[in-house]
C-alpha positions in Angstrom: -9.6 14.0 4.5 -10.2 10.1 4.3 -8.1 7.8 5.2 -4.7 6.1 3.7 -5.0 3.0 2.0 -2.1 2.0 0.2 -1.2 -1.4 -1.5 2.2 -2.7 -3.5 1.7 -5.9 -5.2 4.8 -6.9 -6.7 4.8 -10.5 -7.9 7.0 -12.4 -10.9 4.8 -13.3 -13.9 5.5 -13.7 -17.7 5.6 -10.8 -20.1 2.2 -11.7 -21.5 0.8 -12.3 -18.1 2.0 -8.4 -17.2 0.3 -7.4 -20.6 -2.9 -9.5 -20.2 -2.7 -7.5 -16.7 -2.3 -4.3 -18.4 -4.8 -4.6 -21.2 -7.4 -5.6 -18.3 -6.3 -2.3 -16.3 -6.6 -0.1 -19.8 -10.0 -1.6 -20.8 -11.5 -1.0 -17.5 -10.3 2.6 -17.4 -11.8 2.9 -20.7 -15.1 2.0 -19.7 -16.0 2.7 -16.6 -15.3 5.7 -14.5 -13.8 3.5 -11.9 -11.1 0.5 -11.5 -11.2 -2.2 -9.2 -8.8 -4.1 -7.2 -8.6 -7.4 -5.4 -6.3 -8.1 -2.9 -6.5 -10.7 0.2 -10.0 -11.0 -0.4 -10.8 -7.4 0.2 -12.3 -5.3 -2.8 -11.3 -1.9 -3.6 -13.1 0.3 -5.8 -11.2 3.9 -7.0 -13.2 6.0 -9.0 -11.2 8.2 -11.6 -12.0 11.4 -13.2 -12.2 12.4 -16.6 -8.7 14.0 -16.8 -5.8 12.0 -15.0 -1.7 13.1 -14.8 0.6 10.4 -16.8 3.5 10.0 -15.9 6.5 7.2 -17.5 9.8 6.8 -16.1 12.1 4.3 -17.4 15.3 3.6 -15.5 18.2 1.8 -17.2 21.1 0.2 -15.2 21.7 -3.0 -13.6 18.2 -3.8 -13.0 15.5 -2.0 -15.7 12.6 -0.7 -14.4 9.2 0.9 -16.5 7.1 2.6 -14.0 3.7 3.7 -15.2 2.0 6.5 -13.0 -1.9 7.9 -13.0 -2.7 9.9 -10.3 -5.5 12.8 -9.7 
């Protein structure tokens, strides 16, 4: 087994800023067999498969919250 990595960027941006982000995110995933990440000056390639599990919660209370899951 390899080892952990784990990252959680959560920053404040506009709406269209989260969907330019998104759209990025969905167009590399429709390309490419793999989707890469920046963070702190450190890349970080993940290769995905053909098949992945989606999963989409949506919480509604004081604070609203869309979570959008792939994993494999």
């Amino acid at each position: 087994m390899g080892e952990l990595f784990e990252t959680d960027d959560t920053v404040t941006v506009s709406r269209e800023e989260a969907a330019k982000r998104l759209h990025a995110l969905a167009d590399a995933l429709a390309r490419h067999n793999e989707v890469e990440f920046v963070r702190n000056g450190n890349r970080v390639t993940i290769d995905v498969p053909d098949q992945v599990k989606l999963k989409v919660e949506v919480e509604i209370g004081e604070e609203n919250e869309l979570e959008i899951e792939l994993s494999w």
